[in-house]
N, CA, C and O atoms as a GROMACS GRO file, in nm:
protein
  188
    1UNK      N    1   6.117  -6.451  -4.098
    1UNK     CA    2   6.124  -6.306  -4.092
    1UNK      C    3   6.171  -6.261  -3.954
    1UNK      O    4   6.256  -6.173  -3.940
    2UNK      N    5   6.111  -6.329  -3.850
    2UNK     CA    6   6.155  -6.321  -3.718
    2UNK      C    7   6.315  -6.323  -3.706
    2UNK      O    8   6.372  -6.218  -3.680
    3UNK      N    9   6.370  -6.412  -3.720
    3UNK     CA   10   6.547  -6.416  -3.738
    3UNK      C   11   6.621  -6.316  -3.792
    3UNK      O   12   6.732  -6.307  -3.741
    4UNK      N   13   6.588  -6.213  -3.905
    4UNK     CA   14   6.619  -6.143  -3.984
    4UNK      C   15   6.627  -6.024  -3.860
    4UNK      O   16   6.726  -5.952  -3.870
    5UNK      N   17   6.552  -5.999  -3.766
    5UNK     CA   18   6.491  -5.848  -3.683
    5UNK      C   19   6.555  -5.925  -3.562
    5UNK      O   20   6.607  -5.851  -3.478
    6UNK      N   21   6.559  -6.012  -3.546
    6UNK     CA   22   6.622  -6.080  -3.396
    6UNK      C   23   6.779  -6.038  -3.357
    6UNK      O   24   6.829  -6.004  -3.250
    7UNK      N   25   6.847  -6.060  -3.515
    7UNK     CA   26   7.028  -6.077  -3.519
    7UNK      C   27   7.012  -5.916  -3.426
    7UNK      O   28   6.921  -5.839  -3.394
    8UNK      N   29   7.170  -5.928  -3.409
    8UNK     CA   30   7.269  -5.801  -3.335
    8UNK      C   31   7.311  -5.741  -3.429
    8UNK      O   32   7.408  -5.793  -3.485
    9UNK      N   33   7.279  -5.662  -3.463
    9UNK     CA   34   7.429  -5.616  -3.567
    9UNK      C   35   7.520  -5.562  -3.507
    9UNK      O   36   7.491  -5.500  -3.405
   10UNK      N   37   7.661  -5.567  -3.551
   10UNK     CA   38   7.748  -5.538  -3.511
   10UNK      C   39   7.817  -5.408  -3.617
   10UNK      O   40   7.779  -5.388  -3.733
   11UNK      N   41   7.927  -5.329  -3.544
   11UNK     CA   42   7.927  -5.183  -3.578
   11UNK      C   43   8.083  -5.262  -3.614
   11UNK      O   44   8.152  -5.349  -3.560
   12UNK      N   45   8.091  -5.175  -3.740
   12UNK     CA   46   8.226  -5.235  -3.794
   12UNK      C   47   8.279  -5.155  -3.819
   12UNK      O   48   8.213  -5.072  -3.882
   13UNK      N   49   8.454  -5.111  -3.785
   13UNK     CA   50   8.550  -5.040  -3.805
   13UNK      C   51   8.571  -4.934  -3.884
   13UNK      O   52   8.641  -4.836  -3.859
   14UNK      N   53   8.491  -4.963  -4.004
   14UNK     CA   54   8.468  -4.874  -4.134
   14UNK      C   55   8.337  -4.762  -4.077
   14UNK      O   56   8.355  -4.647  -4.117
   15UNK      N   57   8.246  -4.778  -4.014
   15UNK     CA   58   8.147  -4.716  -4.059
   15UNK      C   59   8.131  -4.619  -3.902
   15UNK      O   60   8.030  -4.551  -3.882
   16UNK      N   61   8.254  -4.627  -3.795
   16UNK     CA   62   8.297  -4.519  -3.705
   16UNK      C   63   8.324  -4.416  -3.789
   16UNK      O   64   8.385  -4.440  -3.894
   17UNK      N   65   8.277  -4.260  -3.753
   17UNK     CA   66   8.334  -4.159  -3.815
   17UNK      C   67   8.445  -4.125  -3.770
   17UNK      O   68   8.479  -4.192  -3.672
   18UNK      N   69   8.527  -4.032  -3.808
   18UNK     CA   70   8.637  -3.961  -3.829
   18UNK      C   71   8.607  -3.871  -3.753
   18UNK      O   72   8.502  -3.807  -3.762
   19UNK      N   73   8.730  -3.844  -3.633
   19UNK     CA   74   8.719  -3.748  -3.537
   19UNK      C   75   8.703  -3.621  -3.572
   19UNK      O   76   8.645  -3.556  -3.485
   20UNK      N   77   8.738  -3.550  -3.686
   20UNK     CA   78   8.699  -3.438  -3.779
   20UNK      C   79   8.596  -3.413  -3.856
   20UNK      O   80   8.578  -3.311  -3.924
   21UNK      N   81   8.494  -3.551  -3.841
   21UNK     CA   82   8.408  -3.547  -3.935
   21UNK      C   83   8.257  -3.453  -3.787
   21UNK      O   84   8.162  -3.374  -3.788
   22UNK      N   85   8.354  -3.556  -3.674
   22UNK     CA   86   8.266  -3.541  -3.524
   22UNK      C   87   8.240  -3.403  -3.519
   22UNK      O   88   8.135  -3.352  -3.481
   23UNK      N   89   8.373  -3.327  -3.570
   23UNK     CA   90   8.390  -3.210  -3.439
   23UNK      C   91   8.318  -3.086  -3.555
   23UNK      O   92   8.270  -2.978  -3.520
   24UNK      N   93   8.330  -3.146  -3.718
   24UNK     CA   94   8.256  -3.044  -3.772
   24UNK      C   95   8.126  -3.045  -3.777
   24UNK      O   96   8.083  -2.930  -3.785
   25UNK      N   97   8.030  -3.140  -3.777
   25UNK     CA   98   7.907  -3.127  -3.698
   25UNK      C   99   7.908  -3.083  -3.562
   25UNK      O  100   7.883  -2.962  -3.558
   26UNK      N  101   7.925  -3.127  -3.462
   26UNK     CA  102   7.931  -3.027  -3.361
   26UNK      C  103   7.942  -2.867  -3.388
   26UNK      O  104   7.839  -2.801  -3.377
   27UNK      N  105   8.052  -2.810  -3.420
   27UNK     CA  106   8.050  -2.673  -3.435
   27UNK      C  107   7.947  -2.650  -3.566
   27UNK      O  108   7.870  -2.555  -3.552
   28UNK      N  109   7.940  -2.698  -3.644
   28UNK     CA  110   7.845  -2.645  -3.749
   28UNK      C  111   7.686  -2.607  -3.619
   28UNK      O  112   7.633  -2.499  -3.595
   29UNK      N  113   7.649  -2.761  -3.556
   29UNK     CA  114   7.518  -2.720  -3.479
   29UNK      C  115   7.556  -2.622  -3.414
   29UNK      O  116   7.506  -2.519  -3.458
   30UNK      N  117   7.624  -2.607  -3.327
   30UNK     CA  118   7.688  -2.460  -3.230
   30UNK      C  119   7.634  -2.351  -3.310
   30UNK      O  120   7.557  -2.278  -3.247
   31UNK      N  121   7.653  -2.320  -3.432
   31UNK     CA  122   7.691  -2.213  -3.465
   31UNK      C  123   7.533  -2.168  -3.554
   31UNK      O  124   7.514  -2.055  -3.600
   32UNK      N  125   7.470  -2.241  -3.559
   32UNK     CA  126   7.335  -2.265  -3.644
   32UNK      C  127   7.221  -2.216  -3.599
   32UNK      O  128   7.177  -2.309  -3.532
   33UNK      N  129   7.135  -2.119  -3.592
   33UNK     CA  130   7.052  -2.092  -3.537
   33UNK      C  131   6.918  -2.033  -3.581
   33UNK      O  132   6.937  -1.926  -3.638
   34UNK      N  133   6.763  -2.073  -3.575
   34UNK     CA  134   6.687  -2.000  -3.624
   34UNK      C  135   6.588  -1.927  -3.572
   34UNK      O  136   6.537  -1.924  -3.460
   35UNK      N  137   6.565  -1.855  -3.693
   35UNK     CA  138   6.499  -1.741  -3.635
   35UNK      C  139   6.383  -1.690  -3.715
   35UNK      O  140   6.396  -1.636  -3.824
   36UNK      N  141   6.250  -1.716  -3.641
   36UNK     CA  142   6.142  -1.692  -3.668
   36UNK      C  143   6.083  -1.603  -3.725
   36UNK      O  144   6.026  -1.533  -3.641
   37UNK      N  145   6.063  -1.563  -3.844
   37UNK     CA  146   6.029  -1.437  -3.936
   37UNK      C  147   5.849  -1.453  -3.985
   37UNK      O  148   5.836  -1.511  -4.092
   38UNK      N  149   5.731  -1.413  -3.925
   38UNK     CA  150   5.639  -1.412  -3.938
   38UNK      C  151   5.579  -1.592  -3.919
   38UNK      O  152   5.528  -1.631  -3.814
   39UNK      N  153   5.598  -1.677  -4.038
   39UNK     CA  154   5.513  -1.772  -4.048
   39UNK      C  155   5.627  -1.857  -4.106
   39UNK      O  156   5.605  -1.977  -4.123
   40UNK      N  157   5.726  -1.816  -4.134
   40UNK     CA  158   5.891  -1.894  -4.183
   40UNK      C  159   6.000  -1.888  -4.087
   40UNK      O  160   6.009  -1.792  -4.011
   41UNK      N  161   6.096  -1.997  -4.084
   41UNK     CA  162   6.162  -2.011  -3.988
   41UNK      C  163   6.287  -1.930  -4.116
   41UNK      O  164   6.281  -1.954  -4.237
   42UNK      N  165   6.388  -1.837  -4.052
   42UNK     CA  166   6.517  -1.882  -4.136
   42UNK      C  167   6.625  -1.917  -4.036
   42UNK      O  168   6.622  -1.908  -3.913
   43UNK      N  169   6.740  -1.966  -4.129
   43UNK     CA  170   6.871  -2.024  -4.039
   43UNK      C  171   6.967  -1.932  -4.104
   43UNK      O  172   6.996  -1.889  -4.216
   44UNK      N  173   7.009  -1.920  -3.960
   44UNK     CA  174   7.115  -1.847  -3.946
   44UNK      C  175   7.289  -1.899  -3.922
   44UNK      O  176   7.328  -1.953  -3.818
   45UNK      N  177   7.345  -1.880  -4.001
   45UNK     CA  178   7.541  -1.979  -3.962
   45UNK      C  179   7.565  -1.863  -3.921
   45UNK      O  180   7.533  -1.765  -3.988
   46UNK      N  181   7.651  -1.848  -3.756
   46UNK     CA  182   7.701  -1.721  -3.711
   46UNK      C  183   7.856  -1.800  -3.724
   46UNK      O  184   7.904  -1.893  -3.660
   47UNK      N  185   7.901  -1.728  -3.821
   47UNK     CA  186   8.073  -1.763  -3.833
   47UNK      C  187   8.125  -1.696  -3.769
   47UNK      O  188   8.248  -1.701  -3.761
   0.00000   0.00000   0.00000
């Protein structure tokens, strides 16, 4: 079981995102914001 948790894994070519995939998370968080209404949070997208 030890050997199994020991290895490296390695990051393979496929499973880098897509520079568009980057930049629409980024601006999605940017733009996301909440806001505290009594005892509920809501979220807000400011487009």
């Amino acid at each position: 079981m030890a050997k199994i948790y020991s290895k490296e894994t390695l990051v393979t070519p496929s499973m880098k995102p897509k520079k568009e995939t980057v930049s629409f998370l980024l601006n999605y968080s940017k733009a996301l914001s909440f806001i505290k209404v009594g005892k509920m949070n809501v979220e807000v997208i400011a487009n």
